[in-house]
DOPATOR-258353 format. One line per field, with one value per residue (C-alpha): residue number from 1; residue in one letter; x, y, z negated. Coordinates in Angstrom, 1 decimal. Layout:
<recs>
nr [NUM, ...]
rest [A, ...]
east [X, ...]
north [Y, ...]
up [Z, ...]
</recs>
This chain:
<recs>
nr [1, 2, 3, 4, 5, 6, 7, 8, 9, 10, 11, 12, 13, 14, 15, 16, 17, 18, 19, 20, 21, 22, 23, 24, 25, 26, 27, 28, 29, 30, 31, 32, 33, 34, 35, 36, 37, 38, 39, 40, 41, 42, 43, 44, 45, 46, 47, 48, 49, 50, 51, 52, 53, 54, 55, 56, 57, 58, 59, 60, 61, 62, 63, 64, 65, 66, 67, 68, 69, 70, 71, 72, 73, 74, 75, 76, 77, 78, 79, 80, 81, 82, 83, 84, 85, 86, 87, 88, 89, 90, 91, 92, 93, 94, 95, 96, 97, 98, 99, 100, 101, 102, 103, 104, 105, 106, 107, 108, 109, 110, 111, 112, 113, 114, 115, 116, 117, 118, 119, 120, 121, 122, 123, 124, 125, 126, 127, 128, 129, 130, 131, 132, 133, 134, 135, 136, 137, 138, 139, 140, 141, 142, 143, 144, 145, 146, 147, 148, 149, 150, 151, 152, 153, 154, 155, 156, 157, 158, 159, 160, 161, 162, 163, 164, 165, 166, 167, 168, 169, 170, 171, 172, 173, 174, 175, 176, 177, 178, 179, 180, 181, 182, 183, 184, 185, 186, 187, 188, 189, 190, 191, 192, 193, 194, 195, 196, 197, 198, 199, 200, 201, 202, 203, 204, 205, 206, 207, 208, 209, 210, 211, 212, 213, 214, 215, 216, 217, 218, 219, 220, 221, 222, 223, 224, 225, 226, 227, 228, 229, 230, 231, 232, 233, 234, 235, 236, 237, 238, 239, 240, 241, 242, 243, 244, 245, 246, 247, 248, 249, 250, 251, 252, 253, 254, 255, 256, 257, 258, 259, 260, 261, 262, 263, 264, 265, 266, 267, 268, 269, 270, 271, 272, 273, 274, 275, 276, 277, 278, 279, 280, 281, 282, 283, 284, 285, 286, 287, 288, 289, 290, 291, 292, 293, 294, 295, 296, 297, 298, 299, 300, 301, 302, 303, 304, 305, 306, 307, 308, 309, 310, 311, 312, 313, 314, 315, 316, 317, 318, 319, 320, 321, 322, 323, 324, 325, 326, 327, 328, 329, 330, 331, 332, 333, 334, 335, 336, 337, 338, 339, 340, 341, 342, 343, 344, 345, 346, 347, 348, 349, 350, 351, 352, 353, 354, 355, 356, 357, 358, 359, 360, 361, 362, 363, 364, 365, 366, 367, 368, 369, 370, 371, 372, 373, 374, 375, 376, 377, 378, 379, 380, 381, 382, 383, 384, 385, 386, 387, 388, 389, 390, 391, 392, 393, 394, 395, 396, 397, 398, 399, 400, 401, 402, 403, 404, 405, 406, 407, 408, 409, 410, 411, 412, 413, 414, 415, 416, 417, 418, 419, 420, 421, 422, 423, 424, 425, 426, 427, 428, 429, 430, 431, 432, 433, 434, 435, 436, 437, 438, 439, 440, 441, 442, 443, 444, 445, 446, 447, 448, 449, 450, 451, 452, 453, 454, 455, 456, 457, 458, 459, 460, 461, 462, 463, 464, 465, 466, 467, 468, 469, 470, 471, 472, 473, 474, 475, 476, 477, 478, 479, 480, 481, 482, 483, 484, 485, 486, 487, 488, 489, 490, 491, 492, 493, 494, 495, 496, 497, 498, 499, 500, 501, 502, 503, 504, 505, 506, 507, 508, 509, 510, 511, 512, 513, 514, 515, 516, 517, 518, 519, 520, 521, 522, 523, 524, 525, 526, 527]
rest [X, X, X, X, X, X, X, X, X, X, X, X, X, X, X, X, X, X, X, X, X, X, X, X, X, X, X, X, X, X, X, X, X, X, X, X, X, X, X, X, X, X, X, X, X, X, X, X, X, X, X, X, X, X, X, X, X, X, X, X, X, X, X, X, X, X, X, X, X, X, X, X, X, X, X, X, X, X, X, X, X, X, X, X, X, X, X, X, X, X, X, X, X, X, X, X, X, X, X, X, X, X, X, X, X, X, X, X, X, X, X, X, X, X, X, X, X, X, X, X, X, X, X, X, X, X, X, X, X, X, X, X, X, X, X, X, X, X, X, X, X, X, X, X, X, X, X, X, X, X, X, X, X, X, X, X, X, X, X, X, X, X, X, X, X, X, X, X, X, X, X, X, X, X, X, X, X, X, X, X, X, X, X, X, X, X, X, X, X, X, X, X, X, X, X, X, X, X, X, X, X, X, X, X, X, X, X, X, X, X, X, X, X, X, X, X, X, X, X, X, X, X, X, X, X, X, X, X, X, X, X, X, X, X, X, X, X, X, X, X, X, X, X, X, X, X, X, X, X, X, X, X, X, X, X, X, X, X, X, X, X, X, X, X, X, X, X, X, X, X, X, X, X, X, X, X, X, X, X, X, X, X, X, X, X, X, X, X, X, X, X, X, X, X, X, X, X, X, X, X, X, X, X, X, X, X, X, X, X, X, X, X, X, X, X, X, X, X, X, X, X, X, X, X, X, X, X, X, X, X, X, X, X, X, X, X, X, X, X, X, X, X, X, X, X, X, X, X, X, X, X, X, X, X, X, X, X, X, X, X, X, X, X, X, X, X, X, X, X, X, X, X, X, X, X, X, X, X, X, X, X, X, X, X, X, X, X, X, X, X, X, X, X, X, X, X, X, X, X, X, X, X, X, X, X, X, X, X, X, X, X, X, X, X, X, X, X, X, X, X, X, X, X, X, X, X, X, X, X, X, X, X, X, X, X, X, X, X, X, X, X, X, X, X, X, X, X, X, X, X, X, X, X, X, X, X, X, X, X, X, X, X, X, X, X, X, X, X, X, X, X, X, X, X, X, X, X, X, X, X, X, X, X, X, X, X, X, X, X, X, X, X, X, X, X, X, X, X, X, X, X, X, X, X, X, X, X, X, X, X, X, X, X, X, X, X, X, X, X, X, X, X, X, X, X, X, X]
east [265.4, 268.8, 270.0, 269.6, 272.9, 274.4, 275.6, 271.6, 270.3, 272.8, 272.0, 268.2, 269.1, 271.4, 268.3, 266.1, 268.7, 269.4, 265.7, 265.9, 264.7, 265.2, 265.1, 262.5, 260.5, 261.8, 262.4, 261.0, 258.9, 260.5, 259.5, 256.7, 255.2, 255.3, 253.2, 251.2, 250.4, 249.0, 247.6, 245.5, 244.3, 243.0, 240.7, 239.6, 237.4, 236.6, 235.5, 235.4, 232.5, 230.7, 230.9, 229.7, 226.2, 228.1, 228.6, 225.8, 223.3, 224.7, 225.8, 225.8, 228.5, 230.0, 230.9, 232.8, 234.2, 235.2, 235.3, 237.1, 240.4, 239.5, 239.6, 242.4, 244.6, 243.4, 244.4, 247.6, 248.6, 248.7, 250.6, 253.4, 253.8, 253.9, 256.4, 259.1, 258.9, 259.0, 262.0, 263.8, 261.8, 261.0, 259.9, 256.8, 253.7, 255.5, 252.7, 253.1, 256.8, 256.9, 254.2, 256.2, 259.9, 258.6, 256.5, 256.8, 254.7, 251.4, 251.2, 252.9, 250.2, 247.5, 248.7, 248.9, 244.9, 243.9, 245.0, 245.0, 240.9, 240.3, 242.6, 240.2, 237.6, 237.9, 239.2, 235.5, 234.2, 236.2, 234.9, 231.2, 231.9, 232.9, 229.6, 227.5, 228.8, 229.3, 225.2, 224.5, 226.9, 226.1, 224.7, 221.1, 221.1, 222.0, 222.0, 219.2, 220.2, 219.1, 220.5, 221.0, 223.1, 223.7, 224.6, 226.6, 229.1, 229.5, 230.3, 233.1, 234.5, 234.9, 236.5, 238.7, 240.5, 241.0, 242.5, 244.5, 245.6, 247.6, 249.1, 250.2, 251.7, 254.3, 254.8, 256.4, 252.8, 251.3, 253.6, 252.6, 249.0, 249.5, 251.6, 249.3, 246.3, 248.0, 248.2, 244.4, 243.2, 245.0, 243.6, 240.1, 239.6, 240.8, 238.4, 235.9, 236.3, 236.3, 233.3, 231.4, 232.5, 231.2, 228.0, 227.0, 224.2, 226.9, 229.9, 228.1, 231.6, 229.6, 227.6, 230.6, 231.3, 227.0, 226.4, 222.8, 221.6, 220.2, 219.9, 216.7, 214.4, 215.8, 218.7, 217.3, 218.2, 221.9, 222.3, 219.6, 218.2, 220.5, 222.2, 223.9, 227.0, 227.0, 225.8, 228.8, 231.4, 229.5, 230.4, 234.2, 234.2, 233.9, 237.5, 238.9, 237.1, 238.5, 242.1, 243.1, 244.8, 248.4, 249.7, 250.3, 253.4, 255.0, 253.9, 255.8, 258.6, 260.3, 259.5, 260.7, 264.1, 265.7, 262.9, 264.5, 263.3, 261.5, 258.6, 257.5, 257.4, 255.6, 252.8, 252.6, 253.0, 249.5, 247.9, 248.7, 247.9, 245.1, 243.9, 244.1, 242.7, 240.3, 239.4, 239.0, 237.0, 234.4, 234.0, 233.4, 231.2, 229.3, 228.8, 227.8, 224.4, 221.5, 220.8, 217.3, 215.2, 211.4, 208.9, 206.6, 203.5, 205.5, 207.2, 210.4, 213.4, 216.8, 219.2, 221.5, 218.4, 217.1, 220.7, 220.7, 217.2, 218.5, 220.6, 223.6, 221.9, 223.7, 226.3, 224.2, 221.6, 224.2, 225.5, 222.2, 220.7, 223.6, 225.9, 225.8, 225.0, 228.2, 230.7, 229.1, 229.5, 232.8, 233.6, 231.8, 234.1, 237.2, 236.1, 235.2, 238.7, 240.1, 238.0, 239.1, 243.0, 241.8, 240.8, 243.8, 246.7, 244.7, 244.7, 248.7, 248.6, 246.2, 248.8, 251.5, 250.4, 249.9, 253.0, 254.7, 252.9, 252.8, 256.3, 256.7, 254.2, 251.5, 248.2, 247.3, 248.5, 251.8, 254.1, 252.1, 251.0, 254.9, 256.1, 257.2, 256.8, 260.3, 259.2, 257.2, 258.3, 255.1, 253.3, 250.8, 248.9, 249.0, 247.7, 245.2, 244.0, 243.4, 241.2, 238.9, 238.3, 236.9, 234.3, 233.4, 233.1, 230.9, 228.7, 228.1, 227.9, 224.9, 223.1, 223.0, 221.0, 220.7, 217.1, 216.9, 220.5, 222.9, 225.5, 228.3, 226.7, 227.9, 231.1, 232.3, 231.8, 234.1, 236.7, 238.2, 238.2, 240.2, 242.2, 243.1, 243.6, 246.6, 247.6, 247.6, 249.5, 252.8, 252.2, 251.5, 254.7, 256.9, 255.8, 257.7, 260.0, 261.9, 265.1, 264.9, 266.9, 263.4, 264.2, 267.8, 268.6, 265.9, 266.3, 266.7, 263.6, 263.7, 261.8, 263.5, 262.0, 259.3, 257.8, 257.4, 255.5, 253.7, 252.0, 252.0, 250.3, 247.9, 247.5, 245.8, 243.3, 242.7, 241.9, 239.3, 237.5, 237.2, 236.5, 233.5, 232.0, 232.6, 230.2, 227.9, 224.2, 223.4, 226.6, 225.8, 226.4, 230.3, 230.8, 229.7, 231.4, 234.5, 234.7, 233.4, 236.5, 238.5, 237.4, 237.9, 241.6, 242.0, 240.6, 242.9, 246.0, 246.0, 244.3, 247.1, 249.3, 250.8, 252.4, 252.9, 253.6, 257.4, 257.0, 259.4, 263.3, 265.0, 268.4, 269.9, 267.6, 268.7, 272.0, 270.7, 268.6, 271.5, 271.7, 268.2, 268.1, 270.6, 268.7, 265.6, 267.1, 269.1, 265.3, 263.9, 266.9, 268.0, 271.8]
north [122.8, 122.7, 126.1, 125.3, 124.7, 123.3, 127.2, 127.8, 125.3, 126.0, 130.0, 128.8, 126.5, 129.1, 131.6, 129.0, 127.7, 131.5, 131.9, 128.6, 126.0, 122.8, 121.7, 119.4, 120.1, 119.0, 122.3, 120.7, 124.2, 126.4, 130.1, 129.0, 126.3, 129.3, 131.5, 128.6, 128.0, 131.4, 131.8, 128.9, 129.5, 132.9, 131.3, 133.1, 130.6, 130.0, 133.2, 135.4, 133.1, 132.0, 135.3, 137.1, 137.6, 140.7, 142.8, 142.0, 142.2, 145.6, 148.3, 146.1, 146.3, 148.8, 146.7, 144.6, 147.6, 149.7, 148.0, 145.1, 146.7, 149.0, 145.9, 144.3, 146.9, 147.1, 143.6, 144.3, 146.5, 144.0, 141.9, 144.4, 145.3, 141.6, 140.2, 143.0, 141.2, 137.7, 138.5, 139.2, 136.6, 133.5, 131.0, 128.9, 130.0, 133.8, 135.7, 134.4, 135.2, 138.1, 139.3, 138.0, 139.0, 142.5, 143.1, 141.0, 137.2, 138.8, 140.2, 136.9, 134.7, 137.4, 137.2, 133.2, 133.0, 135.3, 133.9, 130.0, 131.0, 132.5, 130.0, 126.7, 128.9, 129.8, 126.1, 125.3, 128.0, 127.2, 123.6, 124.8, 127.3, 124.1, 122.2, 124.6, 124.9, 120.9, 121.0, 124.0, 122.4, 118.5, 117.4, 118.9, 119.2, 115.2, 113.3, 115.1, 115.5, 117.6, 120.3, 118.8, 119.1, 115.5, 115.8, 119.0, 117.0, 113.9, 115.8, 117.8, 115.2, 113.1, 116.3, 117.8, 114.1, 113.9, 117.0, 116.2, 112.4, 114.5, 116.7, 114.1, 112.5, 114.9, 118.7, 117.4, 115.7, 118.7, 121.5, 119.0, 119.7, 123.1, 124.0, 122.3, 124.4, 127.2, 126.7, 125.0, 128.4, 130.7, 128.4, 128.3, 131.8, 132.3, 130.0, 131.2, 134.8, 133.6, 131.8, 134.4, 137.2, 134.4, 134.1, 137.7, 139.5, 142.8, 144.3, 147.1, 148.3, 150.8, 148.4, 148.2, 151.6, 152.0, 152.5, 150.3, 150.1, 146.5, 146.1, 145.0, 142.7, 143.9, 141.8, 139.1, 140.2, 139.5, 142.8, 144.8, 147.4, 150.9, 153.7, 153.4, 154.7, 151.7, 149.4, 150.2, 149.7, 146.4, 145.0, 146.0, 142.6, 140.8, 141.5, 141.4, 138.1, 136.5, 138.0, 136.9, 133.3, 135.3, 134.7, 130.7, 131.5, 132.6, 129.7, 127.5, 129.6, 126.2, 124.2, 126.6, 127.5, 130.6, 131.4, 135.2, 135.9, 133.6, 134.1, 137.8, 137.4, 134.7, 136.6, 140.2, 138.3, 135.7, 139.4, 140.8, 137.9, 137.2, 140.8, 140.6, 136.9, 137.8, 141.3, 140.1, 137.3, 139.2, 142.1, 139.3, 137.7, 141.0, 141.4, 137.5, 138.9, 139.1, 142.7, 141.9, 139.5, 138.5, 137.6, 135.0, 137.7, 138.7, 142.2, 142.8, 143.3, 145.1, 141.9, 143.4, 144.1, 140.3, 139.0, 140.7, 139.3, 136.1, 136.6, 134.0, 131.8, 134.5, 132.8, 129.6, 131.4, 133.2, 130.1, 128.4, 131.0, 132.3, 129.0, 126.0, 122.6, 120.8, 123.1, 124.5, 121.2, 121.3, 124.1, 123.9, 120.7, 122.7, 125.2, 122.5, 120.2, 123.9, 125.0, 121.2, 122.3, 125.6, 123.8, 121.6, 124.5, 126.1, 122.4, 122.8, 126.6, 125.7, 123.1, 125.3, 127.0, 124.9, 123.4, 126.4, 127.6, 124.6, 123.9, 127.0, 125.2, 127.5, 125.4, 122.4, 119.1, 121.1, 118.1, 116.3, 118.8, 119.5, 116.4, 116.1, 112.6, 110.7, 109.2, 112.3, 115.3, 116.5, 117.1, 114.8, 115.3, 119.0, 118.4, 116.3, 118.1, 121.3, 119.5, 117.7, 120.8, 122.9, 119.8, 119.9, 124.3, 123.6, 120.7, 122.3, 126.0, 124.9, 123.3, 126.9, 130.0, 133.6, 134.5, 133.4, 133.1, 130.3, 131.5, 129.2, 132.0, 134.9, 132.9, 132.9, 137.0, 136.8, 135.2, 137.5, 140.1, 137.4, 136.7, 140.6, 141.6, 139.1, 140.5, 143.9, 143.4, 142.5, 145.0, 148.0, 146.8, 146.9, 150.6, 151.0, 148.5, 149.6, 150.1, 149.0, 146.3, 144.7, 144.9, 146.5, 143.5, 143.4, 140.7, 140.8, 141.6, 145.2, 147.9, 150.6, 152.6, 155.1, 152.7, 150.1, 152.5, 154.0, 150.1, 150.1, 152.9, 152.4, 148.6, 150.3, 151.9, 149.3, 147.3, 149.6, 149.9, 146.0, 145.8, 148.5, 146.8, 143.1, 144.2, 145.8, 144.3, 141.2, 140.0, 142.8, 139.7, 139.6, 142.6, 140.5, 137.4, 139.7, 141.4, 138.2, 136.6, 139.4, 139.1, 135.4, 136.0, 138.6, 135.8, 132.7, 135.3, 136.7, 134.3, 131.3, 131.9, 134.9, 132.9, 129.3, 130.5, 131.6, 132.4, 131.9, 131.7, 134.7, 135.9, 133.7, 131.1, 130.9, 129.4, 127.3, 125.2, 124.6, 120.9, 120.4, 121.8, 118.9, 116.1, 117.1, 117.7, 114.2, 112.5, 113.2, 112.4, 115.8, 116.1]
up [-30.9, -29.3, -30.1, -34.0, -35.2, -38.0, -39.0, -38.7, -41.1, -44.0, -43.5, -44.0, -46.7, -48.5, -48.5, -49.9, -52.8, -53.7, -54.5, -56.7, -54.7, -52.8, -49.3, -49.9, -47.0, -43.6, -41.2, -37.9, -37.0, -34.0, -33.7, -31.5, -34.0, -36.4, -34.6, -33.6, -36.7, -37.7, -34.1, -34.7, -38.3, -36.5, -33.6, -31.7, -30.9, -34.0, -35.7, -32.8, -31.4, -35.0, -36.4, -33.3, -34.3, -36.8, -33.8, -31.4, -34.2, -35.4, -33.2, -29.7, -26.8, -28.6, -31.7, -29.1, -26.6, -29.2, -32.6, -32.3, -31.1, -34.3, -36.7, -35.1, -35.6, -39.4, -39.7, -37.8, -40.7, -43.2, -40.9, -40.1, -43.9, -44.7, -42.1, -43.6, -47.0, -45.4, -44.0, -47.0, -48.8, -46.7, -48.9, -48.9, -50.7, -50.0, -51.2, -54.4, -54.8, -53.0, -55.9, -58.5, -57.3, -56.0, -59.1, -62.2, -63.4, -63.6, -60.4, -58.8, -60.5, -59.5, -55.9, -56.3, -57.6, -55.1, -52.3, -53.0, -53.7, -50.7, -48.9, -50.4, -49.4, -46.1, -45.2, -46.1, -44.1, -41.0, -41.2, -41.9, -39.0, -36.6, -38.2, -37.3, -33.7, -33.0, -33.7, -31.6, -28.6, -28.8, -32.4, -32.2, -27.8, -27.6, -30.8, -32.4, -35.5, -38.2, -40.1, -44.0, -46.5, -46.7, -42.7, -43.2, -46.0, -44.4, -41.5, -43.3, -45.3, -41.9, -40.3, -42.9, -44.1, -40.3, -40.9, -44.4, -42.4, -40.2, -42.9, -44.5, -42.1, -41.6, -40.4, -36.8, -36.0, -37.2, -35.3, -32.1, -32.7, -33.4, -30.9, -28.7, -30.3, -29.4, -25.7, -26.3, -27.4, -24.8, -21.6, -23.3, -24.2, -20.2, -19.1, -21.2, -19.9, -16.4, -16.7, -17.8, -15.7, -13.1, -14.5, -15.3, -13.4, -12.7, -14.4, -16.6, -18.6, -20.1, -21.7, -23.8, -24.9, -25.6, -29.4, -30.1, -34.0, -34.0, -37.7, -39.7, -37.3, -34.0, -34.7, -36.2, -39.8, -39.2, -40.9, -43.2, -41.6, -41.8, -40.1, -36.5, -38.3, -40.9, -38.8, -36.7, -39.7, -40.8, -37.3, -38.0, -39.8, -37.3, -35.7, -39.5, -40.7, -37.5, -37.4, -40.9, -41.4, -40.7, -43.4, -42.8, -41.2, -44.2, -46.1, -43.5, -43.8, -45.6, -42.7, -39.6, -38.4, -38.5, -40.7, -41.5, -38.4, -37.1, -39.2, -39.1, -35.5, -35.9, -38.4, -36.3, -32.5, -33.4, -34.4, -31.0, -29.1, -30.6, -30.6, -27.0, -25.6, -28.0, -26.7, -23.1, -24.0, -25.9, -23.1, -21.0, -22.9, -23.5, -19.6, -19.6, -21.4, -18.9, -17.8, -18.5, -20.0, -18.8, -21.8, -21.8, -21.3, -18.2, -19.8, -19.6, -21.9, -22.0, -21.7, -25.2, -27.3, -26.4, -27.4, -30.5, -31.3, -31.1, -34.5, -35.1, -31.7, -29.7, -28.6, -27.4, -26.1, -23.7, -22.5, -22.5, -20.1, -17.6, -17.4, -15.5, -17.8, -17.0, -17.3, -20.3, -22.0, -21.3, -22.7, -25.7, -26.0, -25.3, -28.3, -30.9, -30.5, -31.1, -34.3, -35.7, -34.8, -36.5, -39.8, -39.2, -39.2, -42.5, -44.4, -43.9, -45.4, -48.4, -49.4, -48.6, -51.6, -53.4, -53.6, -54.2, -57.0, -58.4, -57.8, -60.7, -63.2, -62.1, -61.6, -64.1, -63.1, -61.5, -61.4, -59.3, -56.7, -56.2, -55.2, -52.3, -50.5, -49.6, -46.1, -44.7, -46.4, -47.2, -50.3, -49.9, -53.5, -52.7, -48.7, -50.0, -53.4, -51.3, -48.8, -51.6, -53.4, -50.0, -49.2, -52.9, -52.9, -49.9, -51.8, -54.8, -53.3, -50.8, -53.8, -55.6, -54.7, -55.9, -54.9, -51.4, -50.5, -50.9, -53.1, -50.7, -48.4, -51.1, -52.1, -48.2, -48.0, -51.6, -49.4, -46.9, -49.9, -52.0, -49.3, -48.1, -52.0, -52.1, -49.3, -50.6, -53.8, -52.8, -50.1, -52.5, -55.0, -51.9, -51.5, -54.9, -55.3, -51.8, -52.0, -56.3, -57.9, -56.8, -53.3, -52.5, -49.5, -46.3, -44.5, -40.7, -39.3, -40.7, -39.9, -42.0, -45.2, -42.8, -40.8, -43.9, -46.3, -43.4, -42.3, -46.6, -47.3, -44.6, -45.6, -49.0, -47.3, -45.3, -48.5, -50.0, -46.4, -46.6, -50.0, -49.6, -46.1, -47.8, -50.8, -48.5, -48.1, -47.2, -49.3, -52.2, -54.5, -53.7, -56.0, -58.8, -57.9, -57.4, -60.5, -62.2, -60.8, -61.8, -65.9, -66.0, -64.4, -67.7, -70.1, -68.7, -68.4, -71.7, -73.3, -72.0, -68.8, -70.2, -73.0, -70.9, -67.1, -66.4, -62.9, -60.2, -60.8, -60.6, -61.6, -64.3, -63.9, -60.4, -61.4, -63.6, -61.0, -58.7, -59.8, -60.1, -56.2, -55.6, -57.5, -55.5, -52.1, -52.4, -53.6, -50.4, -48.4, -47.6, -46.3]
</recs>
C-alpha cells in the first residue's frame, strides 16, 4: 500500500481516537481487501447456489430473469444508506455505534443484539450451507458418507477452527485469503457460466422471463403450495438471503486504510458486483436445465418443471445431467474452497463485533473479548468465542424440532430478519438525526441530504417486505422466535442493561479516554 502515507494513517487514527478509541487493531486492509471482504461474505457461490432451490422451486426462470435483479437492488438500498453513515462513522462493529451515536444506548445495544445474533447465526449457516454442498459434490459421490448430526459437527468444528486459526493469526493472512477469495469467486462464477452455456441443449432467454408456479409438490415442497404472485415474492429471497454479509466492511473499518472512504465503496461496490457475476451466472445456469426430460415409462417432461421437482437437489442434478464428470469435479472444488473463504471472511466480521461491543462493556465477560493480542493484533478471545458459539447454535438447534421441522431450520430464516433489522435502525435514526447535533459532520463519501433519505426511506420498506416474506410459510415459526427475541431484549434491558450499560464514548467522555487510548495503543505496540 504505497500511496498510504504517514498524513493517511494519523487522519485514520485521529477519526478513531475522536470516537474514543485506540488503535489497537493493525490497519493492513487496502480498499480492495475491504470489498473483498464483504464480497466474499456474500458468495455468490455460496448462497446463490445453496439457496437456489427458492427460485426454481417457486416461480421458475422467472425468479432468476426477473427477480434476482429485483432483490439485489432491495439489498442495494440498505447498502447505499449504510456506506453514508460509515463514512462519517468508521469504526469497527459500526452498526452498533452508528445506533448508538445516531440514536441514543438503547437503540445502540438494540442494533448491537441484533446484529451480533444474526451474525453467529448465519456463520453457522454458511458453514452448514458448505456441509451440505461438500456431501452433494465429493462426501456422499466418493467417500460415502452419511448425512448425521454427529458427521455434520465434526465437520463444522473441523472447518470453522480452520477458519478462527486464520483469524487469529492476524488480519494480513486473512486480507490474503480474502483478497484471494475475491478473485476465486469472480473466475469461478465465469467459469461456471461458461460451462453451462456450453452444456445447455439451446439458448431459450425467454425461459427467463416465463412466470411458472412450482409450489406444493411440483417443487418438491421447497415452498407450500400458493399463488403464482406469492410464490414469485417468496423467491425474492433468494437474491436478499445471498446479497447480505455487506456490512463486514464496516466492521473492518479499524483495520483498512483511508477507511472514510475506503469503506462505503467497499460495502455498495461488493453489492454491484456481486449483483452482476451473480446475475449472469444464474441465467446461465437456468439455460443449463435440459429442455426436456424423458421418464423412466418413456414420457416426457418440460426440462424446468423436472428441475423444480428436484427441490434443494437442483443444483446437483443440473450438473449431474448436462456436465462432463471431470470438469464438474473441478468445479464443484473451485466452489467449496470458496464457501470455506466465505465462512472465513464472516468468522472475521462476527468477531469484529464482538470486540467492539465488548470493547463498551456490552456483552458478559467484556474484558476479555476486547483484548486485543500484542503479537497479532487480533482479538483472539473474541475470533474465537464467536466461532464456538455458531458450532454449538448448530448442535443444539438440530437436536430440537417444532413438529416436524428442525428449529436450527426456523432459527436460520430468524437470521436474515435479525440481520436486516440492525441494519434498518441506524438507517431509520439517520433519517432524523441528519443534519442534528446527532449527525451535523458527513464524512467524505457523501451523498448529500435527497439522495440519503430517499435509499432511507426506501431501506424501511424494504424492511417490512422482508420481515413479511421471512415469516411467511414454511418458516411461519420465525414470527414467534422474532417477537420472542424481541420480549426477552425488553426483560434483560429494563430489567439490567438500562441501569449497567453506558454505551459508547461520546462527548465528554471522549476526552476523558485520551490516555487510556495511549496506554492501549502503546500495549499492543502501536506508534
Amino acid at each position: 500500500m504505497s500511496d498510504y502515507s504517514d498524513h493517511d494513517k494519523h487522519e485514520d487514527m485521529q477519526v478513531l481516537h475522536s470516537m474514543g478509541y485506540a488503535q489497537e487493531l493493525e490497519r493492513r486492509m487496502s480498499q480492495f481487501s475491504n470489498f473483498a471482504v464483504s464480497f466474499s461474505i456474500i458468495c455468490i457461490l455460496s448462497g446463490g447456489i445453496n439457496s437456489l432451490a427458492q427460485a426454481t422451486s417457486g416461480a421458475g426462470g422467472a425468479a432468476i430473469g426477473i427477480g434476482w435483479p429485483l432483490g439485489c437492488f432491495i439489498s442495494l438500498v440498505f447498502a447505499v444508506a449504510m456506506a453514508q453513515i460509515s463514512s462519517a462513522y468508521p469504526t469497527a462493529g459500526g452498526l452498533y455505534h452508528w445506533g448508538s451515536i445516531l440514536g441514543n444506548r438503547f437503540t445502540g445495544w438494540l442494533t448491537a443484539w441484533f446484529n451480533l445474533l444474526g451474525l453467529v447465526t448465519v456463520l453457522g449457516a454458511i458453514n452448514v450451507g458448505t456441509y451440505y454442498f461438500f456431501m452433494g459434490s465429493f462426501g456422499t459421490p466418493y467417500f460415502g458418507l452419511e448425512d448425521t448430526t454427529m458427521t455434520r459437527i465434526i465437520f463444522l468444528a473441523i472447518i470453522t477452527g480452520a477458519q478462527a486459526l486464520v483469524n487469529h493469526m492476524g488480519i494480513g493472512l486473512t486480507a490474503k485469503l480474502t483478497d484471494f477469495s475475491g478473485y476465486l469467486i469472480f473466475a469461478t462464477s465465469i467459469l461456471l457460466a461458461i460451462v453451462c452455456l456450453a452444456a445447455a441443449d439451446s439458448y431459450d432467454i425467454g425461459r427467463l422471463f416465463t412466470f411458472s408456479n412450482f409450489s406444493g409438490e411440483a417443487g418438491g415442497n421447497v415452498w407450500p403450495e400458493n399463488s403464482g404472485t406469492w410464490v414469485f415474492l417468496l423467491g425474492l429471497l433468494l437474491p436478499i438471503y445471498t446479497i447480505t454479509g455487506y456490512d463486514a466492511s464496516a466492521h473492518t473499518s479499524e483495520e483498512t486504510v483511508k477507511a472514510a472512504t475506503s469503506v462505503p465503496r467497499g460495502m455498495v461496490s461488493s453489492v454491484l458486483w456481486s449483483a452482476l457475476f451473480g446475475y449472469i451466472m444464474l441465467c446461465s445456469f437456468v439455460l443449463l436445465i435440459p429442455t426436456s426430460v424423458t421418464n423412466a415409462d418413456g414420457t416426457t417432461t418440460d426440462g424446468m418443471a423436472a428441475a423444480a421437482a428436484q427441490g434443494w437437489n437442483v443444483f446437483f442434478w443440473a450438473m449431474d445431467t448436462q456436465v462432463n464428470p471431470v470438469l464438474k469435479d473441478i468445479l464443484y472444488f473451485l466452489i467449496l474452497l470458496a464457501q470455506w473463504l466465505c465462512g472465513l471472511a464472516t468468522v472475521t466480521s462476527v468477531s469484529r463485533m464482538i470486540f467492539a461491543f465488548s470493547r463498551d462493556g456490552g456483552l458478559p465477560f467484556s474484558r476479555g473479548l476486547s483484548k486485543v493480542s500484542p503479537s497479532y493484533r487480533t482479538p483472539v478471545s473474541a475470533i474465537w468465542t464467536g466461532s464456538i458459539l455458531s458450532v454449538l447454535f448448530v448442535w443444539g438447534s438440530s437436536l430440537v424440532s417444532i413438529g416436524e421441522t428442525p428449529v436450527y431450520t426456523v432459527v436460520v430464516s430468524c437470521t436474515v430478519i435479525f440481520l436486516f433489522f440492525s441494519f434498518a435502525i441506524p438507517i431509520a435514526l439517520g433519517l432524523f438525526a441528519w443534519g442534528t447535533s446527532k449527525w451535523d459532520k458527513m464524512g467524505p463519501w457523501n451523498l448529500g441530504e435527497g439522495v440519503f433519505k430517499l435509499f432511507a426511506i426506501l431501506s424501511i420498506i424494504a424492511m417490512a417486505l422482508i420481515f413479511i416474506l421471512g415469516i411467511q410459510p414454511p418458516n411461519d415459526w420465525a414470527l414467534y422466535i422474532t417477537v420472542g427475541f424481541l420480549v426477552l431484549t425488553a426483560v434483560i434491558w429494563f430489567g439490567l442493561e438500562n441501569r449497567r450499560f453506558k454505551g459508547p464514548p461520546i462527548g465528554d467522555e471522549v476526552a476523558r479516554r485520551q490516555a487510556e487510548i495511549a496506554a492501549a495503543e502503546k500495549a499492543v505496540g502501536q506508534v
